[in-house]
N, C-alpha and C positions, 0 to 999 in steps of 0.2 A: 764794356763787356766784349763789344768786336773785336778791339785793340787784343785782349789778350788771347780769345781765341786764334785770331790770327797768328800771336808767337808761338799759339801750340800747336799749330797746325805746322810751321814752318818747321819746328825740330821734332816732328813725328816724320816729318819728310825724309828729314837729315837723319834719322836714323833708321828707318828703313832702307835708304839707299845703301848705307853703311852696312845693314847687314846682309842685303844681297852682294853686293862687293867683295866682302868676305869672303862668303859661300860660292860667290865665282872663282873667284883664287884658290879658294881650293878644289875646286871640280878640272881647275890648267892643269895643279899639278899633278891631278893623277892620272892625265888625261897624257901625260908626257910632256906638257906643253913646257918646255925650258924657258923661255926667255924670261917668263915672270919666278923660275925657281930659288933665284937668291935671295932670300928675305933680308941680308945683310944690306945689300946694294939697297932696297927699298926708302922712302925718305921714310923718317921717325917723327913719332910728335904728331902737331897737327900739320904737319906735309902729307900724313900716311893715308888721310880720307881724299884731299883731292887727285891722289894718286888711285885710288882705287877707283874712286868713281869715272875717270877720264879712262882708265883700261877697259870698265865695264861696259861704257858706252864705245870703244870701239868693237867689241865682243858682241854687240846686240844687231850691228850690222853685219854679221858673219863674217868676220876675218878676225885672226889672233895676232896680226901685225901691228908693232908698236906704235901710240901714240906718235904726234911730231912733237910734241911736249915730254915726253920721255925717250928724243932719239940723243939726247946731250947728257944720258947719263949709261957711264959706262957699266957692260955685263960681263962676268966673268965666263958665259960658256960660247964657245967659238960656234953655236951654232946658230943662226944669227933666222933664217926663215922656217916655216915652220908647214911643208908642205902636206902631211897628212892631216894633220886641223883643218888645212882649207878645203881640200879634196870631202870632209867631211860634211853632210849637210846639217845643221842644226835641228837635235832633237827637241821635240816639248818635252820637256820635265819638270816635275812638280818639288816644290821649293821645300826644304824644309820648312817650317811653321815658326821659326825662332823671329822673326819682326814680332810676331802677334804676342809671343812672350814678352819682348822689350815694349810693344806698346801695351802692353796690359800695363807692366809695372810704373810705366808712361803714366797712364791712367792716376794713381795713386799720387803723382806728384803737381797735377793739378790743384792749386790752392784755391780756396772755397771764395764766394763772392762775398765781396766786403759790403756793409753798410754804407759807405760813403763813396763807392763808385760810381761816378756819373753813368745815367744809363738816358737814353732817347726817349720822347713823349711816346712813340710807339710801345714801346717795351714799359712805361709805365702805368700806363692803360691799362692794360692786361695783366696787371699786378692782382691779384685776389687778396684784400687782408681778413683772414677767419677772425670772426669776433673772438675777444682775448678772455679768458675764465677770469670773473674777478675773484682775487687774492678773497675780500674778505665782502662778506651782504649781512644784510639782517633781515635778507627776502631770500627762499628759497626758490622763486620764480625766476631769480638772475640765471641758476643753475638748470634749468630744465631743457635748455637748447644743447647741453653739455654731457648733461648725464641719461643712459636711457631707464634705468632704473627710477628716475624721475618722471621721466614719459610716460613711461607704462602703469604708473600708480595713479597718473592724474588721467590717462584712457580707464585707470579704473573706479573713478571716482573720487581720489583721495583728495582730500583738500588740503594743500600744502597750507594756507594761511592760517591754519586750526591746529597744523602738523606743527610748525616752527614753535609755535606758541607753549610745544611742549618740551621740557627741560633734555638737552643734547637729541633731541629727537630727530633734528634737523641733521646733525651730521651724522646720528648714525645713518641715514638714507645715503648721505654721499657716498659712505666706505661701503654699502654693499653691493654686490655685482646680482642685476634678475635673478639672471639663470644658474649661479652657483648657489645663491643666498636664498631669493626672490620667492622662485617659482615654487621650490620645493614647500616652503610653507602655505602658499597660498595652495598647492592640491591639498595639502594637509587641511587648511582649513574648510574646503570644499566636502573632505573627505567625513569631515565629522560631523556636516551638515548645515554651514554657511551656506546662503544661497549667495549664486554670484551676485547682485543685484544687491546684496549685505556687504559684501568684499571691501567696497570702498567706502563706507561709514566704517564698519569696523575698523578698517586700517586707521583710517582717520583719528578716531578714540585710542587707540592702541599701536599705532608704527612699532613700538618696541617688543613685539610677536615678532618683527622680522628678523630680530637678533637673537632669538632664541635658539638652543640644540633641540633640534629637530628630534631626537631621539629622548629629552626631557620632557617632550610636549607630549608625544606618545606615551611616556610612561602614565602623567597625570591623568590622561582619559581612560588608560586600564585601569587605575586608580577607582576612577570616578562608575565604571562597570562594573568593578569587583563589589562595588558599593548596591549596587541591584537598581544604578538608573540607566533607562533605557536610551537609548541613538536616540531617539527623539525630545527626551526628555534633556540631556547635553546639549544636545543642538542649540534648544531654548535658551539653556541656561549660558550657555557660551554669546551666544547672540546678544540677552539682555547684560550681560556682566564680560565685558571685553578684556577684562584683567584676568579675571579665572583660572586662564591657564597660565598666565604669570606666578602663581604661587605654587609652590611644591607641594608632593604629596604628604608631607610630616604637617605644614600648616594647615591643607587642607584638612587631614583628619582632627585637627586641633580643634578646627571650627564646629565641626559638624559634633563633636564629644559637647563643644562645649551650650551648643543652642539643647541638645538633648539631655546634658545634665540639668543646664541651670532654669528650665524650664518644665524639667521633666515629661518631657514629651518620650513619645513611643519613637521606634526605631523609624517608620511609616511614616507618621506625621510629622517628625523632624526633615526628611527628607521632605517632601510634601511640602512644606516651612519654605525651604532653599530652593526649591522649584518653581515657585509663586517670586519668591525675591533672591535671587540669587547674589544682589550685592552684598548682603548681608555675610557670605564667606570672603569679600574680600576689601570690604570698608574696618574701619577702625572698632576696636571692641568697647572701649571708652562709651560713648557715646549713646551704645546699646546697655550697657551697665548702669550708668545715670537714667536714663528712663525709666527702667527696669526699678529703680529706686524711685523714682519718681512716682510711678504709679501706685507703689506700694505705700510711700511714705506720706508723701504728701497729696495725694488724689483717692489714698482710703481703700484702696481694692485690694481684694484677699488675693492670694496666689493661686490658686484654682483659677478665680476671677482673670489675676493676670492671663492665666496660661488660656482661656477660651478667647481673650481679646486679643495677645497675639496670633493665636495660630488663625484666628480669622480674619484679621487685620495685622499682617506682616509690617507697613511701613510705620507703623507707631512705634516700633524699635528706635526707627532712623528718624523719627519727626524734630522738629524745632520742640526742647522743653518750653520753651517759651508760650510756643502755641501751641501745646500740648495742654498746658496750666489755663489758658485763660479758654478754648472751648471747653473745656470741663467745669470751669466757674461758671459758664452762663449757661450750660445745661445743666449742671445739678442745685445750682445756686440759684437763680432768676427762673430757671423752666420749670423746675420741680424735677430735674429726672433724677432716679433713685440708681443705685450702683447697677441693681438686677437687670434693671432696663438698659444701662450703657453697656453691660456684659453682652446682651442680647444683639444689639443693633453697635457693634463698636466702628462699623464704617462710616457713623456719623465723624468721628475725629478727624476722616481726610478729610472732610468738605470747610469751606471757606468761612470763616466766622459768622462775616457780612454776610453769607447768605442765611446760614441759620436767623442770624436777628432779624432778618429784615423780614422775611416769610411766617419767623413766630409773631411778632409785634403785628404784618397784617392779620394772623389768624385772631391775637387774641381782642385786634379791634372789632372786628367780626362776633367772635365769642364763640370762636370754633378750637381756641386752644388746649386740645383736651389730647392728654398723654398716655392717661390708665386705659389701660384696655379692660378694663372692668367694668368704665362710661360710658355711655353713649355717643357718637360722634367722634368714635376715637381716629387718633392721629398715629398712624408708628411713624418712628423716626426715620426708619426708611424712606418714606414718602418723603416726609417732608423738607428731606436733603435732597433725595436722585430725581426727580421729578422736573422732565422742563416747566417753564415758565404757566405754559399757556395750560398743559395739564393740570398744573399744581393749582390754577385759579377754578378753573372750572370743575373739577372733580374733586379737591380737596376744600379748598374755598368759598364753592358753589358761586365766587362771584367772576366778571369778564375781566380781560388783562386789564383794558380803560380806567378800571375800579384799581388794578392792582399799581399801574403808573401812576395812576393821580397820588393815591397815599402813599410812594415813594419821593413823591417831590416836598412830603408835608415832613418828612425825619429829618 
């Protein structure tokens, strides 16, 4: 690396002297100075520079009298001293600027440093190598010292190992830039009533909000306004159902026709419906269809019936039929419970199987298993699903949890 500096420094020399030389020569001849006027006599070639720089330097100690190295070449003018030059005292004057042109262009023809020039333990020290972007990861963590769009989602919470997991979700994070892409949707999300403190779950469940047109996403919430739900009530819904605004406003309205026709609900309670579960605009209709038949066909319940046990029990749309079928075997089949009464209390279907058997089977060893509210010592099904433990013994029970542990070790 010395080595070549050195050559450049040596022919920036050479050619700065070069173009002072010049620029002297011609300040002689309009100065009158004869003896250097014959450009013919001058040597040609590369004679021409050390001729000019041996004039120059006799010129810099104030005399215009010939080198002794140009007294063996003959001049054509008979005037051979040159007294009013010397008589003259040397002005300061300012150069023209044409070196700084030649070394600028100088500049340009410096070639770049190779990879395999030897360079000193000093200068290798102090070599910095920036860690290099891997080509390809199956972690997005590799990327996050590289990208700040990565940075500033994971100061917001977002969890890339949950993000990757999600189909291209990963690269779209790389192609977008915060502040062209980023920021703008995240005030949008704020705007509609995320709280920050939600930003980075949400993003998490949903990274591909960041890819959306911004002026798409607007539409969907006037959408969702013109509909008569309120800023607070979106809020919700946006919060519990991260997808939401991924669907347009033609499927949106698709959804909401169709929970209102096929259920017959009022324009209110259908809303109402989507507010309580808002995935239900943007999960699969399959699904909600089979149940819907399920309960009708094979669980016995009229549609009126259906229609009071979904609109108060939303996720029985979305449950497993599976376990759908077998709590309703051991309540209407094994419990005695009649339709009217599963109509009434349909929030027993969220609760866990095992807990229902295990709390009826202690009641009715008891001899407290009593369902008609027409009996004595009656039981609603409320109780005897939401109820903790130690309540459900001693207020429902009448006996102590001790009583209630022991007879769970004997099933």
């Amino acid at each position: 690396m010395m080595a070549v500096w050195a050559r450049h420094v040596s022919r920036w020399c050479c050619l700065l002297s070069t173009a002072r030389a010049v620029e002297f020569h011609g300040r002689l001849r309009s100065r009158g100075c004869r003896e250097f006027a014959p450009v013919a006599v001058l040597p040609a070639g590369r004679e021409l520079v050390p001729c000019r720089l041996q004039a120059y330097r006799q010129v810099c100690v104030g005399s215009c009298s010939p080198p002794d190295s140009a007294k063996d070449v003959s001049f054509s003018s008979p005037e051979s001293n040159l007294p009013l030059v010397q008589q003259e005292q040397a002005k300061p004057e300012t150069l023209p600027d044409l070196n700084a042109k030649i070394l600028d262009e100088d500049w340009d023809d410096i070639p770049p440093s190779s990879a395999l020039e030897v360079i000193s333990e000093e200068e290798a020290v102090q070599i910095i190598a920036e860690p290099l972007l891997p080509i390809q990861s199956s972690t997005l963590r590799d990327y996050v010292d590289h990208s700040e769009t990565l940075a500033k989602l994971v100061h917001l919470g977002v969890d890339l190992s949950q993000v990757e997991k999600r189909q291209k979700a990963g690269q779209l994070l790389l192609t977008l830039d915060f502040e062209k892409d980023v920021k703008k949707i995240l005030l949008f999300l704020k705007d509609v009533g995320v709280e920050d403190n939600q930003l980075g779950p949400f993003l998490t469940k949903n990274p591909y909000i960041l890819g959306e047109d911004l002026e798409a996403l607007e539409t969907r919430v006037a959408y969702l306004k013109s509909k008569k739900f309120g800023k607070s009530e979106i809020a919700q819904m946006v919060s519990r159902a991260p997808y939401l605004l991924l669907f347009s406003v033609e499927r949106l309205d698709n959804r909401l026709g169709f929970f209102k026709n096929e259920l017959g609900l009022s324009v209110k309670k259908t809303k109402d419906l989507v507010i309580r579960l808002p995935r239900l605009l943007t999960g699969k209709l399959e699904p909600v269809k089979e149940n819907l038949q399920v309960c009708q066909i094979e669980l016995g319940f009229q549609h009126n019936e259906i229609q009071q046990i979904v609109y108060k029990t939303p996720k029985i749309l979305t449950a497993s039929k599976k376990r759908l079928k077998q709590t309703f075997d051991y309540l209407h089949n094994i419990m005695g419970i009649p339709h009217h009464m599963l109509t009434r209390f349909p929030q027993v279907f969220n609760s866990k199987l095992l807990r229902i058997r295990e709390r009826h089977m202690f009641l009715a060893f008891l001899g407290r298993a009593q369902y008609d509210p027409a009996q004595p010592s009656y039981v609603s099904l409320d109780q005897l699903v939401s109820l903790p433990d130690e309540v459900f013994c001693t207020e429902i029970a009448k006996a102590s949890m001790q009583d209630f542990e022991n007879f769970l070790k004997t099933l």
